[in-house]
C-alpha positions as CSV (number, residue, x, y, z in Angstrom):
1,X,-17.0,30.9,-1.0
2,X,-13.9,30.5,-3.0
3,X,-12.6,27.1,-4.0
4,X,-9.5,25.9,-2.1
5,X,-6.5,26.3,-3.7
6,X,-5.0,22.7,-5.8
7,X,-1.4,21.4,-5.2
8,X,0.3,18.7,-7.0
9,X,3.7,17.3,-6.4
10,X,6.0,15.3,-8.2
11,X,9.0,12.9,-7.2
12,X,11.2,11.1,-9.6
13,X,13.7,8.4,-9.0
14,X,16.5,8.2,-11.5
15,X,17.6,4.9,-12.6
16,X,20.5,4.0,-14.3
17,X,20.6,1.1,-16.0
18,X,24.1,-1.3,-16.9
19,X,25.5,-4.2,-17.8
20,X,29.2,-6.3,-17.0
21,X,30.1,-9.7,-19.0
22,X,32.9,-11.2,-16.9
23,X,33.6,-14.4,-18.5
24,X,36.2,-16.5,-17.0
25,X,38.4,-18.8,-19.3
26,X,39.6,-21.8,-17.7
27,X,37.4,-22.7,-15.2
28,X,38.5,-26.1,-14.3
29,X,41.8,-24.6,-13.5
30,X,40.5,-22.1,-11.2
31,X,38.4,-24.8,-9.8
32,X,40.9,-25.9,-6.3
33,X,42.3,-22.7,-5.8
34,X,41.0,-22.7,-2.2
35,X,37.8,-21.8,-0.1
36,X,37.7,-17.7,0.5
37,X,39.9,-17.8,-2.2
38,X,38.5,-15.7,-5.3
39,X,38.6,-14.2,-9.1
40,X,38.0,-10.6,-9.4
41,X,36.7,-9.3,-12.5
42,X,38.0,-5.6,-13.4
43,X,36.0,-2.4,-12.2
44,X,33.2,-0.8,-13.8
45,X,31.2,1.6,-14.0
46,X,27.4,2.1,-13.8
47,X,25.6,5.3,-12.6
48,X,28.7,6.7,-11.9
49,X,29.9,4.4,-9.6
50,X,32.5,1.8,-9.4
51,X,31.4,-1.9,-9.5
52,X,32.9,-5.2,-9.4
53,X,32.3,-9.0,-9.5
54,X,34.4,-11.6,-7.0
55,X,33.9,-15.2,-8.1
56,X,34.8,-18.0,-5.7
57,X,34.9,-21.2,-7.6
58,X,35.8,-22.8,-4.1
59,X,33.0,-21.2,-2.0
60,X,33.9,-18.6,0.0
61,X,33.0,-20.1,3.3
62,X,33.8,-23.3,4.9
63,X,31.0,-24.6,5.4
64,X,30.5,-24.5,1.7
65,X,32.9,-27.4,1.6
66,X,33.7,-26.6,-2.0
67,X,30.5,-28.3,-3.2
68,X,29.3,-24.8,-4.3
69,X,30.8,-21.6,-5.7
70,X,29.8,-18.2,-4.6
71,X,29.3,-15.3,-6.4
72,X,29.3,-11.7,-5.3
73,X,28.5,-8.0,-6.4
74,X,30.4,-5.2,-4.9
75,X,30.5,-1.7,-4.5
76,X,34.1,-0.9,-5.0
77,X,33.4,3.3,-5.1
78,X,34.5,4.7,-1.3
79,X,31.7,6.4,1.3
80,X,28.8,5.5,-0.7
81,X,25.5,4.2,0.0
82,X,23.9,3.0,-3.0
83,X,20.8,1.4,-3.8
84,X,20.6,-1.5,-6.4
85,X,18.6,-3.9,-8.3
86,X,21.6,-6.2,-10.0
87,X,20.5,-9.8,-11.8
88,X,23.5,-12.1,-11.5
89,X,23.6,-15.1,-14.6
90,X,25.6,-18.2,-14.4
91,X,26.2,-19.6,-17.8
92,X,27.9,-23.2,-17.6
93,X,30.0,-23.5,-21.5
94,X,30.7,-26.9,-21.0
95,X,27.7,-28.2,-21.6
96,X,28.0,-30.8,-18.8
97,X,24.2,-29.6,-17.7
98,X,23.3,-30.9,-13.5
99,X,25.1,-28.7,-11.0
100,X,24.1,-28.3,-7.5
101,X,22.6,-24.7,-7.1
102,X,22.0,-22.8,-3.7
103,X,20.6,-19.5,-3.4
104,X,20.8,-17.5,-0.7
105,X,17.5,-15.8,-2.3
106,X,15.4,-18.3,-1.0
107,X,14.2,-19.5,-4.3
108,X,14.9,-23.5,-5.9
109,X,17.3,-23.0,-9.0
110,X,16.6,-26.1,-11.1
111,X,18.2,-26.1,-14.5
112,X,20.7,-23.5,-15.9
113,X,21.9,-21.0,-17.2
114,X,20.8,-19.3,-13.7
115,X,19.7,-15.8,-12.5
116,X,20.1,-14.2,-9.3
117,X,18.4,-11.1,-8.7
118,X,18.4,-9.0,-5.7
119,X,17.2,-5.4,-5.0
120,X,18.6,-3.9,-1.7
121,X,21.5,-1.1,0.2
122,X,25.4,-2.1,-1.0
């Protein structure tokens, strides 16, 4: 009796992997421009698709009250559906150390500089 036949498959999933510094000079004057208000950083690109960064250094809901500042990653590229794994770091310059850090990650941020990372649709 013959042996049955052997079959083998393969599926690989590309990943891209980049990187976007948005620093943003001046803080403490952004710092009362208004709740929902924000600072966009410019486009860019990774895996060919347009990205971009909205800083809210009032919070961008009310309820935040202004005690916190919210940050965002956005796909700015039109009709897409995208899956990402982005790491978002908070770096305070002054040197002033205790913030109050919520995460809508469901993880206690204690001492900074902080990371966000989130792996979902955009």
């Amino acid at each position: 009796m013959p042996s049955p036949p052997t079959t083998t498959s393969l599926s690989v999933t590309q990943t891209i992997n980049g990187s976007h510094s948005f620093t943003i000079k001046g803080y403490s004057l952004a710092k009362g421009i208004g709740i929902g208000k924000h600072i966009a950083s410019d486009t860019f690109t990774v895996g060919g698709y347009q990205w971009a960064i909205y800083f809210y250094p009032d919070g961008k809901n009310p309820e935040d009250n202004s005690a916190y500042v919210s940050v965002f990653i956005a796909l700015a590229s039109d009709g897409t559906d995208v899956r990402a794994l982005f790491e978002l770091s908070l770096l305070d310059q002054s040197g002033k150390g205790k913030h109050k850090v919520h995460s809508h990650f469901d993880r206690a941020l204690e001492s900074g500089p902080y990371t966000l990372k989130y792996r979902g649709s955009m």
